[in-house]
Backbone bond lengths (Angstrom), bond angles and torsions (degrees), N, CA, C in turn:
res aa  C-N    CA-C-N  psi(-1)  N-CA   C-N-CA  omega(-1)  CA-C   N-CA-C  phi
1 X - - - 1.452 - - 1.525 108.64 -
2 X 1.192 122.60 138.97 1.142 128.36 170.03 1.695 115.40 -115.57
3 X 1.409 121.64 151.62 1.320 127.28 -169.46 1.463 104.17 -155.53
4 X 1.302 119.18 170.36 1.476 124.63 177.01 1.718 110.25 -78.01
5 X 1.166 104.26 138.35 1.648 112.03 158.46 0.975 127.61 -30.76
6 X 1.490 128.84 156.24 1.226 128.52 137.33 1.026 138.12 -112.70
7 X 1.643 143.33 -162.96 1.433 123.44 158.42 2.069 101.60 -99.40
8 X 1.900 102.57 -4.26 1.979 110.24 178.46 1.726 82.42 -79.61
9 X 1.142 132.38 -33.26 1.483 107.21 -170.54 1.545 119.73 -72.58
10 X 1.444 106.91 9.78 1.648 95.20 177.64 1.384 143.68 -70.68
11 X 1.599 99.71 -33.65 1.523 112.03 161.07 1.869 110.25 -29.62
12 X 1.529 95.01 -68.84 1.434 97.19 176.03 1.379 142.58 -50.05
13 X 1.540 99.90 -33.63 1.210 90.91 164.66 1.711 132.24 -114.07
14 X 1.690 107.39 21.40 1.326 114.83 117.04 1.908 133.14 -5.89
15 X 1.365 89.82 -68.27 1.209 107.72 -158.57 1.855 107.99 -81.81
16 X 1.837 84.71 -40.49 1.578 88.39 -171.66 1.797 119.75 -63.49
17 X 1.548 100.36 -37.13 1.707 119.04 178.04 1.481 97.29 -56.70
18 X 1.515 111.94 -61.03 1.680 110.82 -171.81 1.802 106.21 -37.35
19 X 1.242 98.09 -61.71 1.625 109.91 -161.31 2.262 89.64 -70.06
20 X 0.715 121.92 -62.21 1.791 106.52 166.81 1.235 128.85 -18.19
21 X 1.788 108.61 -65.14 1.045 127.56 -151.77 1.797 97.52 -131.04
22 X 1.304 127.69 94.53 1.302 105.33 -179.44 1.738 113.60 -104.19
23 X 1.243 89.80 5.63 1.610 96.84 -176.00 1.644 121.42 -110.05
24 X 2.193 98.50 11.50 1.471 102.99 -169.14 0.980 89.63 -147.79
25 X 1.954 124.59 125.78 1.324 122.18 148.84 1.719 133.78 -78.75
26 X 1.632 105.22 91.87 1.200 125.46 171.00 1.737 106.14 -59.84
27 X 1.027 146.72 -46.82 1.345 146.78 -152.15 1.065 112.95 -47.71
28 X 1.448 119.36 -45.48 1.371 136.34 -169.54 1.951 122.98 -60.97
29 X 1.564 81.71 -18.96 1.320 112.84 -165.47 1.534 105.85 -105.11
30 X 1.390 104.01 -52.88 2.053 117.93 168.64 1.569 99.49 -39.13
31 X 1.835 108.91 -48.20 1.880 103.70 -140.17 1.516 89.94 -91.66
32 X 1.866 126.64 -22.58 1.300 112.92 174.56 1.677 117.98 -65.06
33 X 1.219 115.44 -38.12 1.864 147.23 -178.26 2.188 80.15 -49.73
34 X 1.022 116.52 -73.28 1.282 88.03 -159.19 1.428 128.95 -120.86
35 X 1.671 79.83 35.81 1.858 86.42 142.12 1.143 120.28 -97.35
36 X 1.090 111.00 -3.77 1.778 121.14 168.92 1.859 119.74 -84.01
37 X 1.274 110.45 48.64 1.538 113.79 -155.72 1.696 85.32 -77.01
38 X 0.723 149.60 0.98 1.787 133.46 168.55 1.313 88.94 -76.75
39 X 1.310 131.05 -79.09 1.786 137.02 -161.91 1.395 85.61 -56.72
40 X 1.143 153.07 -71.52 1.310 118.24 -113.30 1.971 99.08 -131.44
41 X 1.251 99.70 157.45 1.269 119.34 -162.52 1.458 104.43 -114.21
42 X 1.478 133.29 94.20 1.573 110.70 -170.42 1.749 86.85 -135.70
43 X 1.399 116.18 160.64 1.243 136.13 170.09 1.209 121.59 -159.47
44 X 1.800 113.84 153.26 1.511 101.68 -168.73 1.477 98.44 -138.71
45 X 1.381 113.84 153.89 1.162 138.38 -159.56 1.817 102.18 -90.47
46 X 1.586 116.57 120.03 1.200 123.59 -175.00 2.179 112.70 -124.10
47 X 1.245 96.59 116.34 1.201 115.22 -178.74 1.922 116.13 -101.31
48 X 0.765 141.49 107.24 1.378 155.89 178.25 1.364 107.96 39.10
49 X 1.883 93.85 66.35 1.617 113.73 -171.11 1.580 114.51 64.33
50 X 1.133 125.56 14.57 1.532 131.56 179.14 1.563 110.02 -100.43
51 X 1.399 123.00 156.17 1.122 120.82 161.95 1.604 109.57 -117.09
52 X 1.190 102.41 110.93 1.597 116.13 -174.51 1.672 94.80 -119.12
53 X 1.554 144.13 57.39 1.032 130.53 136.30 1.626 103.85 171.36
54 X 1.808 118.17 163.71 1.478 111.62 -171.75 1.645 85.15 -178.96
55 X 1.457 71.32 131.68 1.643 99.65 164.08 1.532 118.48 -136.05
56 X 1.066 89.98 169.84 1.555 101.78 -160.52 2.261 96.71 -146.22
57 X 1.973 88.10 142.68 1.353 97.05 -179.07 1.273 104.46 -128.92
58 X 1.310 138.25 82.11 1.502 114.61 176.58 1.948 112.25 -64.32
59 X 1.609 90.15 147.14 1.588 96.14 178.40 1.559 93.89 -91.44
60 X 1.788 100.52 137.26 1.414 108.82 162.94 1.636 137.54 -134.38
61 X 1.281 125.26 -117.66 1.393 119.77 160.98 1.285 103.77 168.17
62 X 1.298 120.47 168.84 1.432 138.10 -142.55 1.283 92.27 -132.52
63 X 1.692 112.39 136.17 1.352 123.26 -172.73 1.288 119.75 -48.07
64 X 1.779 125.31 -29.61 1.324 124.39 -172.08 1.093 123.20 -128.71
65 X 1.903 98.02 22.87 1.920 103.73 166.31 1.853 99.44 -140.90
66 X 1.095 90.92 -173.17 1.969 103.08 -162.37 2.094 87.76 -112.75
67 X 1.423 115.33 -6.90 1.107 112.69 -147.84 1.773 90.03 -94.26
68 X 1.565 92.39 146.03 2.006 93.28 -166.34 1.432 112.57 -95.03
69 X 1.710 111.38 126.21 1.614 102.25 165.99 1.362 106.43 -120.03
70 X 1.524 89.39 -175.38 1.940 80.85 -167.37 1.355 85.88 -141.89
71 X 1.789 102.24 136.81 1.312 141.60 151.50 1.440 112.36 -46.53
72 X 0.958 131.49 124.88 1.722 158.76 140.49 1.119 116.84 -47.21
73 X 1.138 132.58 106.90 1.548 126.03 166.94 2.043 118.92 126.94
74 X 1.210 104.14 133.68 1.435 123.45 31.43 1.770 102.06 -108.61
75 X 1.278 123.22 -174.11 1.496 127.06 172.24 1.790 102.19 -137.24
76 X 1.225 126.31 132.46 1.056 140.60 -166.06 1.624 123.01 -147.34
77 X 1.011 108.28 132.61 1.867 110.98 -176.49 1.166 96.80 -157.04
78 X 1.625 105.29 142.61 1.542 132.60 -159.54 2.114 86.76 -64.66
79 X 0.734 130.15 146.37 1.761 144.77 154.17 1.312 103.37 -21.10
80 X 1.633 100.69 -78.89 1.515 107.17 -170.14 1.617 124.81 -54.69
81 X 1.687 113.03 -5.53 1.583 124.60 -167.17 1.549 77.81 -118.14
82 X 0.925 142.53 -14.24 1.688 136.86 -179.79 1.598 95.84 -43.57
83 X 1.915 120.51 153.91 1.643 139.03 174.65 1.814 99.33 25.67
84 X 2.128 108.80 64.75 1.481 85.62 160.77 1.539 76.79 -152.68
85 X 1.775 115.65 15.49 1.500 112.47 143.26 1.689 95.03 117.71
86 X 1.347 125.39 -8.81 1.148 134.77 174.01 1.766 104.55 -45.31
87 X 0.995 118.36 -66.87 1.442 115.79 -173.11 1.898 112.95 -60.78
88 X 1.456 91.68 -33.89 1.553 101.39 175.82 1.815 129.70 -69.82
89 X 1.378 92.02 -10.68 1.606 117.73 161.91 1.521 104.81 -87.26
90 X 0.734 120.01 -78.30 1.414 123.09 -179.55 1.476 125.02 -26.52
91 X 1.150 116.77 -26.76 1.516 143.97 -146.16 1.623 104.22 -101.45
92 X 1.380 89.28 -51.07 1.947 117.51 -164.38 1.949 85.46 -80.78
93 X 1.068 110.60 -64.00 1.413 118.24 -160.28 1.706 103.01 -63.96
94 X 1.111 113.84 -40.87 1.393 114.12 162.54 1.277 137.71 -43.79
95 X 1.610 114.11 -54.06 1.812 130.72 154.95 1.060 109.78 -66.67
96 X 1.142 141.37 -34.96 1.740 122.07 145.56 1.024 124.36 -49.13
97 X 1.269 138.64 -45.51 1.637 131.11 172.64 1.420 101.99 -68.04
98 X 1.285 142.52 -36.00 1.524 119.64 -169.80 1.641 89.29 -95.27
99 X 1.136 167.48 32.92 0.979 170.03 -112.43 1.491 99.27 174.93
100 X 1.389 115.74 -26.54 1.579 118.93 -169.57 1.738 99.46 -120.09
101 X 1.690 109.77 11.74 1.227 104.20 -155.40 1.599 86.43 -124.75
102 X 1.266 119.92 -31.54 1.116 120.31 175.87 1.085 109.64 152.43
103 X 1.521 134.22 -29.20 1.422 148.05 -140.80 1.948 97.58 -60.74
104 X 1.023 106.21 136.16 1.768 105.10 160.00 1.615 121.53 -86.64
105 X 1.280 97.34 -31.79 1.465 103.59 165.40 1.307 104.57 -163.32
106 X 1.719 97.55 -159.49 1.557 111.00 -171.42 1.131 108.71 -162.27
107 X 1.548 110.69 147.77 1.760 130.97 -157.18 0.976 91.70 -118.77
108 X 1.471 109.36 149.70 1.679 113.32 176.17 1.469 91.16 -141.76
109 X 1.485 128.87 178.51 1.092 146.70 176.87 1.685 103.08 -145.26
110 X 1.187 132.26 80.13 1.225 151.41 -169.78 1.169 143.35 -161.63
111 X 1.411 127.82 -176.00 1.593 126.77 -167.82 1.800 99.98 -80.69
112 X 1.701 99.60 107.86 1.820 83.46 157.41 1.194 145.35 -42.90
113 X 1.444 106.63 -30.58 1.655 102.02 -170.41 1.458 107.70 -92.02
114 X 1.270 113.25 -1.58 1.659 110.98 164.07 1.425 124.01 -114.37
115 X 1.575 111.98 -0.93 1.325 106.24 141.71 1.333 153.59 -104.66
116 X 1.281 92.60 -22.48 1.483 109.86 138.57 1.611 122.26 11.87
117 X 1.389 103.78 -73.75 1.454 140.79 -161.99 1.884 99.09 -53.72
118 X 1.495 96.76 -28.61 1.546 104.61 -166.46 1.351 97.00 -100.60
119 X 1.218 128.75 -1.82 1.783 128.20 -174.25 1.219 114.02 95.61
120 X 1.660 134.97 11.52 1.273 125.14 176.93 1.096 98.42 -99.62
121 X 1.646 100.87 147.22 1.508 139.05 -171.40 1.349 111.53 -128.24
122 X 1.701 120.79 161.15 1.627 119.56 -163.66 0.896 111.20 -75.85
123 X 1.707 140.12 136.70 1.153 132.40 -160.25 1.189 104.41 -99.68
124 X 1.636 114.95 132.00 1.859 109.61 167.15 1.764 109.92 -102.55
125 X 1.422 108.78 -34.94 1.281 108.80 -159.91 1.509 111.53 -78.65
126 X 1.267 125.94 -30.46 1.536 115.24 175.41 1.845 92.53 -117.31
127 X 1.838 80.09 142.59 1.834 91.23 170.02 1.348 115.52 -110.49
128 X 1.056 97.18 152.56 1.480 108.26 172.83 1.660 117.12 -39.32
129 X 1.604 122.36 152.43 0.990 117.56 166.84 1.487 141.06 -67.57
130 X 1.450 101.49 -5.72 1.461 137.01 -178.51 1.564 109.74 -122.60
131 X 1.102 144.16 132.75 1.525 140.12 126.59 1.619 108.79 -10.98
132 X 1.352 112.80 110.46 1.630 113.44 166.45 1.405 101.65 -89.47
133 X 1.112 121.03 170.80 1.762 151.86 146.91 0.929 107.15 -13.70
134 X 1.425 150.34 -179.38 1.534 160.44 139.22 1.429 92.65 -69.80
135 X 1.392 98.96 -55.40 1.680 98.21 -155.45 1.898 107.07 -80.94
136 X 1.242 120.00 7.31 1.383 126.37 175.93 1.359 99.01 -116.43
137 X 1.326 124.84 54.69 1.753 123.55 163.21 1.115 108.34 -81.20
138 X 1.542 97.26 -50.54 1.727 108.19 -151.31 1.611 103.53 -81.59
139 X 1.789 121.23 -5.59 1.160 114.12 -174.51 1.697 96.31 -101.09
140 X 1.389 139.65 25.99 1.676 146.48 175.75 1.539 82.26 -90.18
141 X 0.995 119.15 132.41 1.664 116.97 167.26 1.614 117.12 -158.04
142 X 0.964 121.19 139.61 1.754 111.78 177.40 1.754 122.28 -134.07
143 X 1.072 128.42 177.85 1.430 121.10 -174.72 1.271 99.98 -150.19
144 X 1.539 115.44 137.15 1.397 110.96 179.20 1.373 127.79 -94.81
145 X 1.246 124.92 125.43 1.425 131.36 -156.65 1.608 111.69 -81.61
146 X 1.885 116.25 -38.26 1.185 127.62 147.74 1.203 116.60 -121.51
147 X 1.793 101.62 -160.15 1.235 100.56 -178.89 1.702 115.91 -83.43
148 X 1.075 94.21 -5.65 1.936 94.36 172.10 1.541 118.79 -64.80
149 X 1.561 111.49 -25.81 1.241 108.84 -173.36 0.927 126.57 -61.85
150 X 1.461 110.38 -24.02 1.861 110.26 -167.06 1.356 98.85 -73.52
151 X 1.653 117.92 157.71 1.356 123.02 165.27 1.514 120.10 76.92
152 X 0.995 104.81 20.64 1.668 114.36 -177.59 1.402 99.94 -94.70
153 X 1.435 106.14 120.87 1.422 112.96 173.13 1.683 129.88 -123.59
154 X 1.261 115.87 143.02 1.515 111.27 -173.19 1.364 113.18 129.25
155 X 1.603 115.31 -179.90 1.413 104.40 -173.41 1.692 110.29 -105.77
156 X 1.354 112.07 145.18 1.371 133.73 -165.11 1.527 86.62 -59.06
157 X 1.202 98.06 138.76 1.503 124.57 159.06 1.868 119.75 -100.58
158 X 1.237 120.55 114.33 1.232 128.24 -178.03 1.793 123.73 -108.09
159 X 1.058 117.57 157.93 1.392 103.23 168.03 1.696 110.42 -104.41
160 X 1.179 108.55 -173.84 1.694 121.73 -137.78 1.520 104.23 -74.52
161 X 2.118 109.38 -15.11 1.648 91.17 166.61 1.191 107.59 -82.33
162 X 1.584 147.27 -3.17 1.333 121.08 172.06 1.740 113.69 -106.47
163 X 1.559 97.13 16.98 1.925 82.86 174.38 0.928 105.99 -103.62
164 X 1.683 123.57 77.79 1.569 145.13 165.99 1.336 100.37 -92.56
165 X 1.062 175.34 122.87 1.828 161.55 127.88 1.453 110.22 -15.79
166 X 1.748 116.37 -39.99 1.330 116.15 -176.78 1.122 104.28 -71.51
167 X 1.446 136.82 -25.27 0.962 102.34 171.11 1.243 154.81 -114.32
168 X 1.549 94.75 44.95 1.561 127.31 174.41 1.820 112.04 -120.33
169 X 1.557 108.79 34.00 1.773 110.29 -174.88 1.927 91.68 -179.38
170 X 1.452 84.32 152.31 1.279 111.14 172.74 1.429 119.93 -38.37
């Protein structure tokens, strides 16, 4: 089952990012994401009253339109719920809500070959709000939600939890 976030679900997912990610502090980033409940769109995935997964969409815009896309990330699922489609719910159900929200598309900062799956492709026309990597080109990617999305060019505009630098580089 999936349901909307909260800012009471944080304890939990405390725990869930730690056990995901033990080598990256996401939290800092989770607890800014949803105090921003106008921008941002996040929900988490609940298994026999458990929360084993959460994603998050911030709504944004592109330096040279008014028109809103939404940021990807972060996306998270407990290990043990890891390849049994948990993240792949999350994902689908997510571009439907910004899709119903207005979004034209959506940016991700992630692994191609697992997003892919959802229709994102490498992005040339909008850049990141940061300078990425050399070697993190091919993981800028976006999918278009309508037909407005295509052809949007310029650099993504974010609000103030993602204008960190770290967290657009190694």
């Amino acid at each position: 089952m999936l349901r909307a976030c909260s800012i009471s679900d944080l304890p939990v997912l405390e725990v869930l990012y730690r056990a995901a990610f033990p080598d990256e502090d996401l939290m800092p980033l989770v607890r800014s994401l949803l105090e921003c409940e106008d921008r941002v769109c996040s929900e988490v995935a609940v298994i026999n009253g458990d929360i084993v997964g959460h994603i998050a969409f911030t709504m944004c815009t592109v330096e040279t339109s008014s028109l809103p896309v939404a940021l990807l990330g972060p996306l998270c699922v407990l290990p043990e719920y890891q390849k049994q489609g948990v993240g792949s719910r999350l994902v689908r159900s997510g571009l439907e809500k910004c899709r119903e929200l207005g979004a034209v598309s959506s940016l991700v900062l992630g692994d191609p070959l697992y997003y892919s799956r959802f229709g994102f492709r490498p992005e040339t026309g909008v850049s990141a709000p940061f300078p990425l990597p050399e070697e993190w080109q091919e993981a800028w990617q976006s999918v278009e939600l309508n037909e407005y999305g295509a052809g949007l060019k310029g650099k993504l505009v974010v609000p103030v939890p993602w204008q960190e630098p770290a967290l657009w580089g190694p």
